[in-house]
BADREN-614255 format. One record per residue (C-alpha): y, x, z negated; residue number from 0; residue in three letters. Coordinates in steps of 0.1 Angstrom, whole numbers, plus 5000, padded with zeros to 4 digits. Example, Ala and Ser with C-alpha at 12.3 -4.5 7.8 and 13.67 -1.06 7.14 Angstrom:
% BADREN-614255
r v:4955 u:5123 w:4922 i:0 aa:ALA .
r v:4989 u:5137 w:4929 i:1 aa:SER .
***
This chain:
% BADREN-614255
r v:2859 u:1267 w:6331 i:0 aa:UNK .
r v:2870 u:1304 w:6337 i:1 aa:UNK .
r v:2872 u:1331 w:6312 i:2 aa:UNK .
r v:2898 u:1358 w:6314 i:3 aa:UNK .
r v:2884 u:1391 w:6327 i:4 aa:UNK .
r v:2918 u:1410 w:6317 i:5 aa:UNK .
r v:2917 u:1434 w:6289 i:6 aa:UNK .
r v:2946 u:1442 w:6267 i:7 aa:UNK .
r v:2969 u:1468 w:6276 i:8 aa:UNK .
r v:2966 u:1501 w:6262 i:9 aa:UNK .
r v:2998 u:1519 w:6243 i:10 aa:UNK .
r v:3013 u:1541 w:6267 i:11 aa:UNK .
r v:3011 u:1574 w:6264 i:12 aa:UNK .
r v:3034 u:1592 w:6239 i:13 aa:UNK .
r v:3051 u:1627 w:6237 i:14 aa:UNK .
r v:3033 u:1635 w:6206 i:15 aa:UNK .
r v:3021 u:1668 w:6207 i:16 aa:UNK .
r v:3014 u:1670 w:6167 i:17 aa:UNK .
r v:2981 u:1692 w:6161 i:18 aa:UNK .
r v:2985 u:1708 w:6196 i:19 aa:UNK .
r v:2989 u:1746 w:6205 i:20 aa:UNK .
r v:3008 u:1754 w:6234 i:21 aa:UNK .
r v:3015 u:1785 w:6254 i:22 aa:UNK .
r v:3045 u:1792 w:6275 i:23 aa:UNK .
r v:3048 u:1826 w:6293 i:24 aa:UNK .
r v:3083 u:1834 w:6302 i:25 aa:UNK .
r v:3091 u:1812 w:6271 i:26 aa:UNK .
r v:3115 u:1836 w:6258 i:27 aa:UNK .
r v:3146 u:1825 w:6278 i:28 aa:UNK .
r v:3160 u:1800 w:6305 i:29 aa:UNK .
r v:3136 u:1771 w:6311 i:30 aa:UNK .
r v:3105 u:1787 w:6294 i:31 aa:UNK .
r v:3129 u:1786 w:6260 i:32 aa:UNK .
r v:3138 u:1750 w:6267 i:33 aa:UNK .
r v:3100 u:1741 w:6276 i:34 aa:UNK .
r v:3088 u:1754 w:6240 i:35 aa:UNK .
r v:3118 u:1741 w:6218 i:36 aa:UNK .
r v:3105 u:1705 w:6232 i:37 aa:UNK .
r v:3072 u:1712 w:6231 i:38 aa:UNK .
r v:3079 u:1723 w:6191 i:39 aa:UNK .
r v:3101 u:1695 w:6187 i:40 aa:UNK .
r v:3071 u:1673 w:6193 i:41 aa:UNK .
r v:3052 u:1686 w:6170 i:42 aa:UNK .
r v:3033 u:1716 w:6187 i:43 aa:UNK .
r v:3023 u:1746 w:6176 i:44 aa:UNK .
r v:3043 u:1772 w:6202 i:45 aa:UNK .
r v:3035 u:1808 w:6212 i:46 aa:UNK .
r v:3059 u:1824 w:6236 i:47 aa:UNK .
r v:3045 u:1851 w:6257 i:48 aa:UNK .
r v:3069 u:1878 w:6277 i:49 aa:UNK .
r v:3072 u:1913 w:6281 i:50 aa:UNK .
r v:3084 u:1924 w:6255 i:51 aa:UNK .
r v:3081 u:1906 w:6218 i:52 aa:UNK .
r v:3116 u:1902 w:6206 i:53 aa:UNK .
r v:3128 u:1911 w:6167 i:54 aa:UNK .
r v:3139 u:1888 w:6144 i:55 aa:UNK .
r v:3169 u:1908 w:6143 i:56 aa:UNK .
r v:3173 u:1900 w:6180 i:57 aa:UNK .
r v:3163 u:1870 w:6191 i:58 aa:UNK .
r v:3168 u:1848 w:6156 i:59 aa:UNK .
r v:3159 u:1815 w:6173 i:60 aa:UNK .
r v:3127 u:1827 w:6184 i:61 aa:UNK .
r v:3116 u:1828 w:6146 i:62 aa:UNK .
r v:3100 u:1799 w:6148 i:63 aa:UNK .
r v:3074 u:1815 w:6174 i:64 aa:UNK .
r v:3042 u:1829 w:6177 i:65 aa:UNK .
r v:3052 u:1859 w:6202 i:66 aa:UNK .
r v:3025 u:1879 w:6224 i:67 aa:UNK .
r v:3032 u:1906 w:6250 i:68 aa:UNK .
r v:3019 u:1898 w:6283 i:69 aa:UNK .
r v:3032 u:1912 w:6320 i:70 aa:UNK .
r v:3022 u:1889 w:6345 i:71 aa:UNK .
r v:3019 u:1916 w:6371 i:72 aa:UNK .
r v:2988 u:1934 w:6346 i:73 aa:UNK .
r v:2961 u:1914 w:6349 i:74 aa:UNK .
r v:2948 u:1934 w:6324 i:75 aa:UNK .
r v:2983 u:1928 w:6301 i:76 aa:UNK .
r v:2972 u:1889 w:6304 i:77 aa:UNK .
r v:2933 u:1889 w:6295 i:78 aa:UNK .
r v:2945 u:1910 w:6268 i:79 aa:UNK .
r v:2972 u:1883 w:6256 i:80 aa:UNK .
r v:2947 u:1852 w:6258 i:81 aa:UNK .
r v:2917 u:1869 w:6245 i:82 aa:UNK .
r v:2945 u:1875 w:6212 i:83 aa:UNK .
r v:2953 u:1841 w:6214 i:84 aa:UNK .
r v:2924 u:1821 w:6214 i:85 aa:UNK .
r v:2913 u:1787 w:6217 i:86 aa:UNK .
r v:2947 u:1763 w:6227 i:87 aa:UNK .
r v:2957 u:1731 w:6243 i:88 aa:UNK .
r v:2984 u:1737 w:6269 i:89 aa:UNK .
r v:2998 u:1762 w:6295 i:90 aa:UNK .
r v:3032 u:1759 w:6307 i:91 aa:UNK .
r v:3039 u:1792 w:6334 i:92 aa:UNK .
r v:3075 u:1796 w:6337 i:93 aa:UNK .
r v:3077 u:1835 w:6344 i:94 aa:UNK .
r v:3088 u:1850 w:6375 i:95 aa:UNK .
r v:3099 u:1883 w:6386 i:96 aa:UNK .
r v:3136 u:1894 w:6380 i:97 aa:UNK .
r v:3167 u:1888 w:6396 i:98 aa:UNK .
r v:3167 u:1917 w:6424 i:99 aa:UNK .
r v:3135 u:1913 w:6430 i:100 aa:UNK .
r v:3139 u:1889 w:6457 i:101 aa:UNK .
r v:3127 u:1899 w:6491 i:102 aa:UNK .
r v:3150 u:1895 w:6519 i:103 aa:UNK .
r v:3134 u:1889 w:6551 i:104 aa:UNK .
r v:3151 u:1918 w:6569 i:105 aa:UNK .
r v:3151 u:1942 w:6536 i:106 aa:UNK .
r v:3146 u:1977 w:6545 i:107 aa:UNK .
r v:3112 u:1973 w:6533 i:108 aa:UNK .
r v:3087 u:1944 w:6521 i:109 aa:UNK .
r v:3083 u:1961 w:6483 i:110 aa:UNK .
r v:3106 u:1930 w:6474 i:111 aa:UNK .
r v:3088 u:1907 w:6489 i:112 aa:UNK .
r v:3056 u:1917 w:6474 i:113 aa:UNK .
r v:3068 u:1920 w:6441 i:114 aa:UNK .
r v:3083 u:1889 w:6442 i:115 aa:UNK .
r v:3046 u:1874 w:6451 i:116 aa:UNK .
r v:3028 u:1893 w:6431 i:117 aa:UNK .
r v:3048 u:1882 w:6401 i:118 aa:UNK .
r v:3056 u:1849 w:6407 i:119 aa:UNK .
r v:3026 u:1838 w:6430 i:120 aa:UNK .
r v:2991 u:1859 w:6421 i:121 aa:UNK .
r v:3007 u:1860 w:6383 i:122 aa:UNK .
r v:3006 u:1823 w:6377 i:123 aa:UNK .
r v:2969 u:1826 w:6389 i:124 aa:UNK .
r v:2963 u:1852 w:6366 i:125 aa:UNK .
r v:2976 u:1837 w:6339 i:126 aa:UNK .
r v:2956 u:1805 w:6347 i:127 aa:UNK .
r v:2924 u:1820 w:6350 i:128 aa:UNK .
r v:2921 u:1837 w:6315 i:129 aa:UNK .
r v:2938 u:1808 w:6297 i:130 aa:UNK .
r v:2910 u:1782 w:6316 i:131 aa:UNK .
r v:2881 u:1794 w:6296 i:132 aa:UNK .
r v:2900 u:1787 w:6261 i:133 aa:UNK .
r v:2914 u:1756 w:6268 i:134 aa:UNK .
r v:2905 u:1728 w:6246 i:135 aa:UNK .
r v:2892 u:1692 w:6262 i:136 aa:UNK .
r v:2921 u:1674 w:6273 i:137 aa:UNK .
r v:2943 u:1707 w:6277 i:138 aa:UNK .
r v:2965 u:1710 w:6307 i:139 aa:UNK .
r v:2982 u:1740 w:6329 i:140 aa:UNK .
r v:3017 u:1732 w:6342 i:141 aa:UNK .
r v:3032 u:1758 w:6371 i:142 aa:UNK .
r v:3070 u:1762 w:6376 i:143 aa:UNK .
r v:3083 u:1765 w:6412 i:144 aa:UNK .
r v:3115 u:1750 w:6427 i:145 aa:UNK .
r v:3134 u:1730 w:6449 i:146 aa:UNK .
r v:3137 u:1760 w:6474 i:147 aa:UNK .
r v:3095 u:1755 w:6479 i:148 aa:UNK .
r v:3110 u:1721 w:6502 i:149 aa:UNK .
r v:3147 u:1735 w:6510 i:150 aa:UNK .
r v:3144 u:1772 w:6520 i:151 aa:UNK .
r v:3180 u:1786 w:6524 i:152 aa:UNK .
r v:3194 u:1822 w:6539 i:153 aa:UNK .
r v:3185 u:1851 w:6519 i:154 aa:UNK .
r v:3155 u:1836 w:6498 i:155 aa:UNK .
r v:3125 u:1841 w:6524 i:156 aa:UNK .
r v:3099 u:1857 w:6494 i:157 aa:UNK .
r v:3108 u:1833 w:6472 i:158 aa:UNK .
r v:3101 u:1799 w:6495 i:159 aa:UNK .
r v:3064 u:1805 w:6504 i:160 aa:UNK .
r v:3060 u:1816 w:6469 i:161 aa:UNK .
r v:3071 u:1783 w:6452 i:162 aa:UNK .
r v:3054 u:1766 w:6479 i:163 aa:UNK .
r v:3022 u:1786 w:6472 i:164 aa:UNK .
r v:3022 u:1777 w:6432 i:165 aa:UNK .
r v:3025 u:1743 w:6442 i:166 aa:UNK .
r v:2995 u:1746 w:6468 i:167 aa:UNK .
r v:2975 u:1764 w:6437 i:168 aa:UNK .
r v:2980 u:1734 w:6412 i:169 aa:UNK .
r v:2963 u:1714 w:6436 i:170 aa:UNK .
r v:2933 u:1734 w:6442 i:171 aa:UNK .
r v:2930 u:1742 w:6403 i:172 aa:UNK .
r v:2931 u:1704 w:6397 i:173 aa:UNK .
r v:2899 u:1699 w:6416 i:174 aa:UNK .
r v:2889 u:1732 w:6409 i:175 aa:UNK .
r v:2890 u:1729 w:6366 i:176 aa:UNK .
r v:2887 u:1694 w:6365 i:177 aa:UNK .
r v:2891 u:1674 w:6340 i:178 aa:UNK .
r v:2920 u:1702 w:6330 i:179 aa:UNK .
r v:2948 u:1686 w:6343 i:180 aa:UNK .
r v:2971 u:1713 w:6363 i:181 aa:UNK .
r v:3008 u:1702 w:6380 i:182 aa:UNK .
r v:3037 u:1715 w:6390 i:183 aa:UNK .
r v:3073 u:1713 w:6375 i:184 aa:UNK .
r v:3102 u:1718 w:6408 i:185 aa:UNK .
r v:3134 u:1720 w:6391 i:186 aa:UNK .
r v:3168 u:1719 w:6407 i:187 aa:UNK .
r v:3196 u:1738 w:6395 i:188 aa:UNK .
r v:3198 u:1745 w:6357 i:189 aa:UNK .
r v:3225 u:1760 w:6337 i:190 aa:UNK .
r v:3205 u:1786 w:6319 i:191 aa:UNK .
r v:3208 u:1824 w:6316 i:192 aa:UNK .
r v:3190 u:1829 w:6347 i:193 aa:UNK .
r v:3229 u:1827 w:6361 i:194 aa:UNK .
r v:3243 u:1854 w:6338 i:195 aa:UNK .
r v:3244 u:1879 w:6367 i:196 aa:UNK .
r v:3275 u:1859 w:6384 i:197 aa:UNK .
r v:3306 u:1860 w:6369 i:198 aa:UNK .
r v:3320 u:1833 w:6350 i:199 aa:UNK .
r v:3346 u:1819 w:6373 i:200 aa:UNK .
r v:3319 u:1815 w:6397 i:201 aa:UNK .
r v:3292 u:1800 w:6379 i:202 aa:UNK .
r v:3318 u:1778 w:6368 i:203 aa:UNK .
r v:3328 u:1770 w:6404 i:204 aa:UNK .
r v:3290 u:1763 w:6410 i:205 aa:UNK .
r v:3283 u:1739 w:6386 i:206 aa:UNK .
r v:3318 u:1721 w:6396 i:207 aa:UNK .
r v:3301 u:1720 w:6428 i:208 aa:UNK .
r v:3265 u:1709 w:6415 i:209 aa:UNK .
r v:3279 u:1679 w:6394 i:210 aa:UNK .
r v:3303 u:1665 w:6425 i:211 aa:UNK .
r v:3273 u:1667 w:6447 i:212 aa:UNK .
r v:3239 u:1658 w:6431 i:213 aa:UNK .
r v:3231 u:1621 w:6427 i:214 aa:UNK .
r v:3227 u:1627 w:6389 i:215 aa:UNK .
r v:3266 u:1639 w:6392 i:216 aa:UNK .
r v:3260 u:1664 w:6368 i:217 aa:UNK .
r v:3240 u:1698 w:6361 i:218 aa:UNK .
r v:3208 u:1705 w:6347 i:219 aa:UNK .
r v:3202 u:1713 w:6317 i:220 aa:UNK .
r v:3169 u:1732 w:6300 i:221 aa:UNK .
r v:3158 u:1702 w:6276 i:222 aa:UNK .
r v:3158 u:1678 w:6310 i:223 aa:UNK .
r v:3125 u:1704 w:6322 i:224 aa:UNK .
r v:3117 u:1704 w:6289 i:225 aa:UNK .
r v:3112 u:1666 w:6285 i:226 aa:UNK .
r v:3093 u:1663 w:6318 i:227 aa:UNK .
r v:3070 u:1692 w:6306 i:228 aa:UNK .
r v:3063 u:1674 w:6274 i:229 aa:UNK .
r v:3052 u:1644 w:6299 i:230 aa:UNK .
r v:3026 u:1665 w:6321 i:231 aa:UNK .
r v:3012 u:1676 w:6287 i:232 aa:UNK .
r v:3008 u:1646 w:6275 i:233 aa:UNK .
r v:3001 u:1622 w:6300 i:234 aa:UNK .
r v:2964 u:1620 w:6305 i:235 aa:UNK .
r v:2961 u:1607 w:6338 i:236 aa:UNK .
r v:2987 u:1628 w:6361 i:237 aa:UNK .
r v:2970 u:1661 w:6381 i:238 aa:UNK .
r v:2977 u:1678 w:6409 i:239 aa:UNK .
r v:3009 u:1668 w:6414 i:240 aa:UNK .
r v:3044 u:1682 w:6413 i:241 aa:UNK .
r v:3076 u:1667 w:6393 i:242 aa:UNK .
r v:3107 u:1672 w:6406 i:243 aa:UNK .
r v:3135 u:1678 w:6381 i:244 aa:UNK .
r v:3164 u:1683 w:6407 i:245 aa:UNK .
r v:3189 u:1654 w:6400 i:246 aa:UNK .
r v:3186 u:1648 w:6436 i:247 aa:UNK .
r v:3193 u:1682 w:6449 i:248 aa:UNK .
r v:3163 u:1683 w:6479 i:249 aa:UNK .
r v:3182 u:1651 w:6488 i:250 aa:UNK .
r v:3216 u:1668 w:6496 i:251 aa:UNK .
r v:3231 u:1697 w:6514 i:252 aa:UNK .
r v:3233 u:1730 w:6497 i:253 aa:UNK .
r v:3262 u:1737 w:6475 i:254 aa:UNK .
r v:3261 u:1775 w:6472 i:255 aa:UNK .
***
């Protein structure tokens, strides 16, 4: 007579983060904004880290938020900002370098292109080497890149080996740190402030464009990057990978 081997299935994982702290730099706005909001709506303790700490007065929803300075191009700005922080569970990098900032392959000079990798590229390492040392067991690092690390287009020649460089650096830092799980997040198009700068008849066109087009026949929202970001926090058995958070977009032709 045989006896069963099997052993009982374990509760998946949940999206609890209650008792947690987590860190997201660039969490001021855009994606970083709708990465914390989840991560606080699940019970986290949330500091946002920026630039430039934001009044009450000014940024009202951001109440709710431990803010620290912290300029991802000063390595010194960012050993600063950890050291203040302390011990913590999770790092979420959203950050990058602003809007006119990226490098054009035949720009006059390469002092966008460099900016944009320095920001985007040797910032998320920064920012992962001084949080490493405080994070707690368990803890996680989650980059940010993009679908245009797999679908370069005209125009966007800094920003494509930069993406594609974050996602080559989660995979070294998740042998590198192990057991501290580090991924990647590649979203698609979302409808955040990041599109302020075109005007509104166009971004409207655009996302007209993005929801006839995309398999998930609509655009992307913040709280979609958030959700999966609460899943690379939480899941305990997902490293050196990257999510893709596109609605299909890499599997279509460009819509700009």
């Amino acid at each position: 007579m045989s006896t069963s081997t099997h052993q009982p299935l374990a509760a998946a994982p949940s999206l609890n983060l209650a008792g947690k702290k987590v860190v997201v730099v660039g969490g001021k706005s855009g994606i970083g904004l709708g990465i914390a909001q989840a991560a606080q709506a699940a019970g986290a303790q949330v500091v946002v880290a920026s630039r430039r700490v934001a009044t009450i007065q000014e940024r009202a929803d951001l109440g709710n938020f431990e803010q620290v300075s912290l300029d991802m191009r000063d390595e010194a700005s960012v050993r600063q900002a950890f050291a203040g922080i302390g011990a913590f569970d999770h790092l979420v990098v959203t950050a990058a370098p602003d809007i006119g900032s990226w490098g054009g392959f035949m720009d006059a000079d390469m002092q966008g292109a460099r900016s944009y990798m320095e920001g985007k590229y040797l910032g998320s390492w920064a920012c992962a080497r001084h949080a490493a040392p405080l994070l707690r067991a368990g803890g996680s690092i989650t980059f940010l890149s993009g679908g245009l690390a797999v679908r370069p287009k005209p125009g966007f020649a800094a920003v494509t080996p930069a993406f594609a460089a974050v996602e080559a650096l989660s995979a070294a830092l998740a042998i590198e740190l192990a057991p501290t799980r580090v991924n990647t997040l590649r979203p698609g198009f979302t409808d955040t402030d990041m599109w302020g700068f075109l005007p509104a008849e166009v971004r409207a066109g655009l996302k007209e464009k993005v929801a006839a087009a995309f398999p998930a026949r609509r655009v992307g929202r913040a709280e979609d990057i958030g959700h999966a970001a609460l899943f690379l926090m939480t899941n305990p058995y997902v490293t050196g990978t990257v999510v893709e958070v596109s609605g299909g977009e890499t599997l279509v032709d460009s819509v700009s």
